[in-house]
N, C-alpha and C positions, 0 to 999 in steps of 0.2 A: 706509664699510666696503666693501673686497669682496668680489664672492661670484665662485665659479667653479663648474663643474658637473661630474658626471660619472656614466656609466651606470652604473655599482655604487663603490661608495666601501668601503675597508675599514679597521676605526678598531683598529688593532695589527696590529707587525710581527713581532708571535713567531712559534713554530712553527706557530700555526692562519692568521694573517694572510697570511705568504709564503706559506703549499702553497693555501691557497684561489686567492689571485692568480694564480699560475705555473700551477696546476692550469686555473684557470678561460680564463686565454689561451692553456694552449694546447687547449683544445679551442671556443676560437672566441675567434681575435686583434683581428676585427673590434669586441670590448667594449671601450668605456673602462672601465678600470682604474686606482681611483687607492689607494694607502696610505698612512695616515698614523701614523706613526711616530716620534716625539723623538732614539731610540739608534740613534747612529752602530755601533754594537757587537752584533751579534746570538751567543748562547750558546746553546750545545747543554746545558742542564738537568741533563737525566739524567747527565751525567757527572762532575756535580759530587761526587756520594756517593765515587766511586771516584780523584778529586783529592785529597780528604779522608784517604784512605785509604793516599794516597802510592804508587796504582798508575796513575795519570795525570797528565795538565797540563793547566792553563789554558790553553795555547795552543793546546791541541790542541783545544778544545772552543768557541773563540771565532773568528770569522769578521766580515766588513765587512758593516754591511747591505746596500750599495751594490751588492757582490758575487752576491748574492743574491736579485734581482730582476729580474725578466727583461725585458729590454730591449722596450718599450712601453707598460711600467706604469709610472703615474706615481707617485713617493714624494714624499710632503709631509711631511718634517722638521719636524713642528710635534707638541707636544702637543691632541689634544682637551678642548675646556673642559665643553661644553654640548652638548644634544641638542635638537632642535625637531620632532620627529616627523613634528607634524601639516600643518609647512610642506617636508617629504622636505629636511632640510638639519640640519647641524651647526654650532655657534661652533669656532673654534680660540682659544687661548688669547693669539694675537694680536691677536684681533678679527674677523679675517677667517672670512665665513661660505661654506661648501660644501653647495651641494645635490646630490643623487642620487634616480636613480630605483630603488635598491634600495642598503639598508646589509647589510654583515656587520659586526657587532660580537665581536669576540674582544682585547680590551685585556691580559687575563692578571690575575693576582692580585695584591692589597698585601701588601705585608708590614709588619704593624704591630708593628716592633721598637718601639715606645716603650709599647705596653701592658704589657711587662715593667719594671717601676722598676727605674731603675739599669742596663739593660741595654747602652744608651747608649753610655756612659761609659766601659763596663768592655771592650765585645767587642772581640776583636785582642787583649787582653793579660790577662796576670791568671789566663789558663788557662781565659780563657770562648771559647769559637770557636763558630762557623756555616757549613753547608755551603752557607747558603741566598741568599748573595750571592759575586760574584765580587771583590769588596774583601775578604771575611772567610772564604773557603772555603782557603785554602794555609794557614792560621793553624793549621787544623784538625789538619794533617798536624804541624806543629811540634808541636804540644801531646801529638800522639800519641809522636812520638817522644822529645821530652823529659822527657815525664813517668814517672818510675820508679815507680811506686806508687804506693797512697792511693785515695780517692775519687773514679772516675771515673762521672759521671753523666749521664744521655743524655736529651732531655727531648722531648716531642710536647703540644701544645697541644692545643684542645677542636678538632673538626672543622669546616668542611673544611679539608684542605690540599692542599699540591700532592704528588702521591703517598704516601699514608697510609702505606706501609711505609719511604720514607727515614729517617725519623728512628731506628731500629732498625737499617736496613741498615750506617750508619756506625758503629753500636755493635758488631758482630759484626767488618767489617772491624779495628775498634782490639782489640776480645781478639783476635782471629787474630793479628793482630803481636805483641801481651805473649806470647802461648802461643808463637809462634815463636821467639822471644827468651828465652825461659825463664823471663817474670818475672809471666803471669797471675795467680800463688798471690799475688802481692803487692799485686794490687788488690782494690778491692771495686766492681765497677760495677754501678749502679742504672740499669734503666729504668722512669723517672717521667713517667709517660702519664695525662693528663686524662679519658681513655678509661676505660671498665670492661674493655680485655681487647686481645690482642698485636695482632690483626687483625680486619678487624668482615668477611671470610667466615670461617668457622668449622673449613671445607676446610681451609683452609691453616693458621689458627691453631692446634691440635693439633699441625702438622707443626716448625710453627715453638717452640713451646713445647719441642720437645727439643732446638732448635737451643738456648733458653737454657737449659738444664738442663747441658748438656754442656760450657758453657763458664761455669757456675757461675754465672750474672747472676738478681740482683735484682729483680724486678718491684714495682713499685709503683704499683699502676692508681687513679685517681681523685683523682691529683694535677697540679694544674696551678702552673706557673710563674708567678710574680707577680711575686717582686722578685729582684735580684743583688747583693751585696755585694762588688763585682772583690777589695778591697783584703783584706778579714776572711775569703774563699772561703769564701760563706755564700750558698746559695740558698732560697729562702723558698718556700715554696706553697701554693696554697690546697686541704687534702681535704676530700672527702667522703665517709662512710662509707656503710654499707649500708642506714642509718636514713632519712639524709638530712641528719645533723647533716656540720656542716662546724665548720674551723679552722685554722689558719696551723700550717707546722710548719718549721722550720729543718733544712736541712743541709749538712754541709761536703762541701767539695768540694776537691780536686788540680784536675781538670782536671773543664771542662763542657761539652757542646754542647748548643747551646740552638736547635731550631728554634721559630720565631717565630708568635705566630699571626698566621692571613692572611683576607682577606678580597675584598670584589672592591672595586676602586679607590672613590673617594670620587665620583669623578664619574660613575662609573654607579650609585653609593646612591643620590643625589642626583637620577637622570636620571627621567623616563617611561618610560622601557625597564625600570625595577624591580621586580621583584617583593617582599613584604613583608620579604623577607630580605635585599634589596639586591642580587640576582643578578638578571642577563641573562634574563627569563621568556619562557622559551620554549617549544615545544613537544619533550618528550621524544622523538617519535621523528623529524619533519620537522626539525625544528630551528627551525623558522620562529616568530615573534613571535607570542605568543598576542592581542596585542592590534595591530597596524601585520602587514600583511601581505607589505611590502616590504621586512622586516630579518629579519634571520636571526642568531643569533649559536651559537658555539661557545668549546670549548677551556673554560680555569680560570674564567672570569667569567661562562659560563651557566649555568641553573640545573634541568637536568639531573642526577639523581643518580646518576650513575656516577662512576668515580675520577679525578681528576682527573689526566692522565699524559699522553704524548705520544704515547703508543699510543691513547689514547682518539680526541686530534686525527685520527690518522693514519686512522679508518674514518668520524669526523666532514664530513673537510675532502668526499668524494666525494656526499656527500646534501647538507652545501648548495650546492656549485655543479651538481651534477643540476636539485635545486630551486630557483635562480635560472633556469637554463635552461627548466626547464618553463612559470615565470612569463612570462618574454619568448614562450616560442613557445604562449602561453595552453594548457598542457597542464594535466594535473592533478600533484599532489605528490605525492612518495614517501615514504611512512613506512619511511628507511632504516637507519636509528639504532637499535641494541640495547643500549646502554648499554656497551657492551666496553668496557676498561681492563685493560690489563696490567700488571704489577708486578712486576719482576725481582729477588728478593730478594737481595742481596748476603750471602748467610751464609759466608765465607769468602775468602780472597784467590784462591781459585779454583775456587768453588761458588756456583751461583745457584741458588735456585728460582724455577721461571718459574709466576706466580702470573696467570692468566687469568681474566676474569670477567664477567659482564655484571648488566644490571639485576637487583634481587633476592638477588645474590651468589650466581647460577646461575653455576658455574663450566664455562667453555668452553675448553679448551682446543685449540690450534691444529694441536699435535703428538699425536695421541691415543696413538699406541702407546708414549709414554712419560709414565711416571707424572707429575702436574704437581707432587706433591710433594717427590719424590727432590730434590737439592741436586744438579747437575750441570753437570762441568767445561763441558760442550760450550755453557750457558747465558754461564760466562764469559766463556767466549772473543765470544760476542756480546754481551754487555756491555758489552768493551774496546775491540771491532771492527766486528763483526757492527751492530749497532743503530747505531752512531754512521754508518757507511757506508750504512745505509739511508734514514737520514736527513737527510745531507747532501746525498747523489744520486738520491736519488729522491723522497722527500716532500716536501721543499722543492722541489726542482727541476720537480713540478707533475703526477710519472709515477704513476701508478696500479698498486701493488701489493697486491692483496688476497689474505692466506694465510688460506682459509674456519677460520670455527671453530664449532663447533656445540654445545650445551648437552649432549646425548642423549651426546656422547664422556664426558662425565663419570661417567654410569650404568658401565662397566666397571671404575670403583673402589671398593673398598667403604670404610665409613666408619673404618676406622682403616689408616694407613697402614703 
C-alpha cells in the first residue's frame, strides 16, 4: 500500500474545502496543500432553489473542479474510506494511505433519498421532484410549470439540513408562478414540515407566516415523509400530535417536492472524529477537534449548531486557516466562530428576505438600517447575481471578505414586524 504525506490535507472539495485551500495558499504558498475530492463537477447550492423556480440554470451554477483550485495545491481524485487519527493519516478507498501533519475535515452532507420508501423509484417523474440534486432539480421547474392544479405539496424532514428555509423557499417561488399566471385559486398547496413551526428563529418566523397567509398555503407542522406512491400520487407520513401520539396519514398529491433527509456521510458516522450524533465534533467556536488537536473541520458535516448554508462556510473557512496558522507558528487559537448563517428567503420571483443569525438564533443582521424582515427586491437581485459572484470570485478564490454583523443591530426592531 502507499502512503504519501502532506502539511495540511483537506478531506472535501465543496464550498468549505476550496475557500480553505485557496484561502490558506494564498496567505502562505509555502504549505503543502493537498484535497481530496471524488467530483470532477463542483456546484454552487444555493442556486438550485431559484433553477427550481425556472429563474436560473444549471449551467450557470456548475463549474470544473479542476478550474477551481489554485495552482499548487494538490487534488486527489479519490474518495475517502477511513480515518486513523492517532497515526495523523487517512485510507482512501483505493487503499492508498495519506498522512498529515494537520486535517481539515469538511466532506458536506448525505442525502439519504432511500429513507423515504419508494422515493427511489418515483423521483424525475410522476410529479415527485427535488431541488436537492443536480440530476433531479430542472424536473422541478417542469412540474411547476406543467402542472394545472390539484395538490401541490412541499415537504422538510426532521433536522438538520442543508439550509432550513430551502425547502419553503421553492414553495413560495411555485405560488408566485400559479398567482402570476392566474391559476393559484386552483391549487391547494400544503407545507408538510417534520418540524413544529415555519422557521426555528422565531424573528423571522412571524414575518414569514404572512408570507403563507397571503398566498393561502397550508401548513402542516409534525409531519414527516416516509413513503411515495409515484404511480397512485399518494404520499404517506408519519404525525405526531401535541400528546405525543403518532400515526401514518395519506395524501394525494398533483405534484411533490420532496427535500430528503440528510445527514453527515457514513464514513464520518463510522470515523473517530464522531461525535454521538455522527457529526464532525468539534469545537463551536475554534473549530478545532475536541478530541485530536491537529484536525479542524467545518461546513454541513461539523457539529456545530448553526445553520448550515454557505454563508455560514463563508465566516468559517477565515478561523480555521487563522488557527492552522497559529498551530504551525505555536501561537495560541482564536475563538473566531459565532455560529452566523444566513438564509435568503426566496418569497417571490422577486423578493427575498435576508434572514441573518448566529448561535441562539440571535439575529444579526449585516445591513442594520434595513429591516431583516421586509421581503426585498434589492435581496433578489443578490440572489440571482450578487451571492453567486461573491462566491465564485472571492470565497472560492481564497479572498477575504468580511461584511461585520452584530447581534445588538437587532435591538432597533421591535418584536412585531
Amino acid at each position: 500500500m502507499s502512503q504519501t504525506h502532506h502539511t495540511v490535507l483537506i478531506v472535501g472539495g465543496g464550498a468549505a474545502g476550496v475557500s480553505v485551500a485557496n484561502t490558506l495558499h494564498r496567505k502562505d504558498s509555502s504549505i503543502d496543500i493537498a484535497i481530496i475530492e471524488p467530483s470532477e463537477k463542483h456546484y454552487y447550492q444555493p442556486g438550485f432553489t431559484i433553477i427550481g423556480g425556472g429563474a436560473y440554470t444549471l449551467k450557470k451554477t456548475t463549474r470544473n473542479e479542476v478550474d477551481l483550485i489554485r495552482s499548487g495545491i494538490t487534488w486527489v481524485k479519490e474518495f475517502a474510506d477511513s480515518f486513523q487519527p492517532d497515526e495523523n493519516s487517512i485510507t482512501l478507498k483505493s487503499g492508498e494511505s495519506i498522512s498529515y501533519d494537520y486535517l481539515v475535515v469538511c466532506p458536506g452532507l448525505q442525502l439519504d433519498w432511500d429513507k423515504i420508501s419508494g422515493l427511489k423509484e418515483t423521483l424525475g417523474k410522476n410529479g415527485v421532484c427535488s431541488n436537492y440534486s443536480p440530476e433531479t432539480v430542472e424536473y422541478t421547474w417542469e412540474c411547476i410549470q406543467n402542472t394545472e392544479s390539484g395538490n401541490a405539496l412541499f415537504t422538510q424532514p426532521p433536522m438538520p439540513i442543508k439550509c432550513a428555509g430551502a425547502p419553503q423557499k421553492i414553495m413560495y417561488l411555485a405560488a408566485d408562478r400559479f398567482r402570476k399566471r392566474g391559476t393559484l385559486d386552483k391549487f391547494d398547496i400544503q407545507f408538510c414540515n417534520a418540524g413544529p413551526g415555519l422557521f426555528g428563529v422565531p424573528f423571522f418566523a412571524k414575518a414569514l407566516s404572512k408570507v403563507i397567509a397571503d398566498y393561502g398555503i397550508t401548513t402542516r407542522f409534525g409531519h414527516n415523509l416516509i413513503a411515495i406512491d409515484g404511480e397512485n400520487k399518494t404520499a404517506t407520513f408519519a404525525t405526531t400530535d401535541a400528546d405525543g401520539n403518532t400515526q401514518q396519514v395519506d395524501l394525494p398529491f398533483d405534484m411533490i417536492h420532496v427535500t430528503p433527509p440528510q445527514s453527515a456521510p457514513d464514513f464520518i458516522k463510522q470515523s473517530p472524529l464522531a461525535n454521538d450524533g455522527g457529526w464532525v465534533d468539534i469545537n463551536d467556536k475554534t473549530l478545532q477537534h475536541n478530541k485530536y488537536a491537529n484536525i479542524f473541520g467545518l461546513g454541513d458535516a461539523g457539529s456545530t449548531p448553526n445553520a448550515k448554508t454557505a454563508a455560514a462556510v463563508r465566516k468559517q473557512v477565515p478561523v480555521v486557516v487563522d488557527n492552522i496558522c497559529n498551530l504551525i507558528n505555536a501561537q495560541a487559537l482564536v475563538e473566531g466562530y459565532d455560529g452566523y448563517g444566513s438564509c435568503p428567503l426566496t418569497t417571490s420571483l422577486n423578493t427575498v428576505m435576508l434572514a441573518e443569525f448566529s448561535y441562539g438564533g440571535l439575529v444579526t443582521p449585516s445591513f442594520p438600517l434595513l429591516d431583516p424582515r421586509k421581503n426585498r427586491l434589492i435581496w433578489w437581485w443578490g440572489k440571482i447575481a450578487g451571492f453567486p459572484w461573491l462566491y465564485w470570485l472571492w470565497m472560492l478564490k481564497g479572498y477575504r471578505l468580511d461584511i461585520p454583523h452584530k447581534a445588538s443591530y437587532a435591538k432597533k426592531f421591535t418584536e412585531e414586524p
